[in-house]
N, C-alpha and C positions, 0 to 999 in steps of 0.2 A: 504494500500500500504506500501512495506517493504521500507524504504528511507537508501539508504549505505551514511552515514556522514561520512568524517574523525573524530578522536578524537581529543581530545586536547593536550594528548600526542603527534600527527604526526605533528597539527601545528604547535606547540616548536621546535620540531626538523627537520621539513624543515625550519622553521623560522633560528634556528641555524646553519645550513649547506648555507645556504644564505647568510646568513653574515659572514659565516666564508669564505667564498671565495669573497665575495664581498668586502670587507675590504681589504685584500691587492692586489685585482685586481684594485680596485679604488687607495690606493695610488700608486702604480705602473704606473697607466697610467698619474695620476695628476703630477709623479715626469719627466715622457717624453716628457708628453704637456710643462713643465717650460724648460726641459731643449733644446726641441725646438724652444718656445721661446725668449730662449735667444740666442740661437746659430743664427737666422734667425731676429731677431728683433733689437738687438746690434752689433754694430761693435766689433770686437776684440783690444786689445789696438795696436795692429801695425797697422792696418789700422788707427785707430784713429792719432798715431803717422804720418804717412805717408802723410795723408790730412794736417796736419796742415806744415810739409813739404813743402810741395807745395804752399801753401797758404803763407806761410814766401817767397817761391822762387819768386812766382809772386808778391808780392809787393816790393822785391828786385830790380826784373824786371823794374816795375814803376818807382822806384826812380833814377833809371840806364838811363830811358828813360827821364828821367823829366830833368836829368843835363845834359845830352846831348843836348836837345832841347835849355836846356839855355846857355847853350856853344855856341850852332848853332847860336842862335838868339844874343847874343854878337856880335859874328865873324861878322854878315851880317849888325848889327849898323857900326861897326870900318870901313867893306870893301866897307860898302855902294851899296851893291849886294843887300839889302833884297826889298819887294814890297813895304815897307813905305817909301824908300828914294827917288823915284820920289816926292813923297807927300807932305816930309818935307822940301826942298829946292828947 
């Protein structure tokens, strides 16, 4: 029986034409998966900036809320309005 082999010749050089396109289709694709990524996996710094924004406004908030309360609860010892002065006397 006649057997058709490739050479050794043709495996080199499929071997070479395969890596020559594989090589920079692989970094190519390695370099869109990173910069997707990162585009999808990290925040950008204005968002970053903007959260912490917020985060500064609302504990503003709190401490806005806390003097107030202790203003309120001052006022209602002096006027004698608050629920503890039944209590106290």
């Amino acid at each position: 029986m006649f057997v058709v082999q490739p050479s050794q010749f043709y495996d080199k050089v499929s071997a070479f034409y395969i890596l020559l396109t594989a090589i920079p289709a692989a970094a190519f694709i390695f370099c869109h998966i990173f910069s997707v990524l990162c585009r999808n996996l990290f925040d950008s710094p204005e968002k970053e900036y903007e959260k912490m924004l917020a985060i500064i406004h609302m504990e503003a908030e709190k401490a806005d809320f806390r003097l107030k309360q202790l203003e309120a609860r001052r006022l209602m010892r002096e006027r004698g309005d608050g629920p503890w002065y039944h209590y106290e006397h």
